[in-house]
C-alpha positions as CSV (number, residue, x, y, z in Angstrom):
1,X,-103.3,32.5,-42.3
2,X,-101.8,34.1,-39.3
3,X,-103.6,35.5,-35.9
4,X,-104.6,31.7,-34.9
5,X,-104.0,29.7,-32.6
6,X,-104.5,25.6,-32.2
7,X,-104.2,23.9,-28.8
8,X,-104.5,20.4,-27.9
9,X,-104.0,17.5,-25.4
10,X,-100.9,15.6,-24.8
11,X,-103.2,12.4,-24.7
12,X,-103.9,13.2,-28.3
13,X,-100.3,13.5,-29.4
14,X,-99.6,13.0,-33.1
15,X,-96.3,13.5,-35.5
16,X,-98.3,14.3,-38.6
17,X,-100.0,17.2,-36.9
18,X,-97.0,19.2,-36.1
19,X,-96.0,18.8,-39.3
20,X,-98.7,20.6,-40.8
21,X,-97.8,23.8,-38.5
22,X,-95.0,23.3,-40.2
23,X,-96.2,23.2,-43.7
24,X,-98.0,25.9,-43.0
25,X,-95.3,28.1,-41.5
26,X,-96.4,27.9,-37.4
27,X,-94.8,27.2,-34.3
28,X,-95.6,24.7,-31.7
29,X,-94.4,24.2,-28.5
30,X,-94.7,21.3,-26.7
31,X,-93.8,19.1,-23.8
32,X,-92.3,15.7,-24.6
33,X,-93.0,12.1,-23.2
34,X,-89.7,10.6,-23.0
35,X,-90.4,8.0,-25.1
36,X,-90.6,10.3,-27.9
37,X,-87.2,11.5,-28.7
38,X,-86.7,13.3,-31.8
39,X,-83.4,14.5,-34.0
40,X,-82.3,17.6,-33.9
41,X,-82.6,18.6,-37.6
42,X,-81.6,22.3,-37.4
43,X,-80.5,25.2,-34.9
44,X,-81.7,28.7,-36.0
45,X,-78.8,30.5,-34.9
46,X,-74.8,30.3,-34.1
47,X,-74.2,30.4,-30.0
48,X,-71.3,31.6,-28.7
49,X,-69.3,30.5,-25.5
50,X,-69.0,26.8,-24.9
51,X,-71.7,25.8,-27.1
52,X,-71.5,22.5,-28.8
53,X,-73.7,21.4,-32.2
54,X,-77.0,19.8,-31.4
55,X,-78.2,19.2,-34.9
56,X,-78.4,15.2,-35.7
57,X,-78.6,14.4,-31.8
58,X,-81.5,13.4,-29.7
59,X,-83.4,15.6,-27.5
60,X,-82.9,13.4,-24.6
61,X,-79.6,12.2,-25.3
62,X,-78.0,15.9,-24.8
63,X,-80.6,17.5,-22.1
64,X,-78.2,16.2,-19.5
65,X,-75.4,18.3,-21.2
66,X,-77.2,21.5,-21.5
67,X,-76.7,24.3,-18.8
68,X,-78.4,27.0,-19.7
């Protein structure tokens, strides 16, 4: 099912929906309220330099410590 496209509100924000994109092998991107702060459950690739391991932290726990 590729070539489609989904948009929707913020106001309508939902868990279980970006988890069917994901079921279904899609991509989302999306701004974040900050009371929704979700794990870092994988990276999909090895960074070089100064890079530290964001898997198993908090989005907005680290954002503070990110510079690039």
């Amino acid at each position: 099912m590729g070539g489609r496209l989904f948009m929707l509100d913020l106001g309508v924000f939902k868990a279980h929906r970006f988890a069917g994109i994901d079921e279904h092998g899609g991509f989302f991107v999306s701004r974040l309220k900050r009371s929704a702060n979700p794990e870092i459950v994988g990276e999909l690739r090895e960074w070089r330099g100064r890079a530290f391991p964001l898997e198993g932290k908090n989005v907005f726990d680290v954002l503070g410590d990110l510079c690039r």
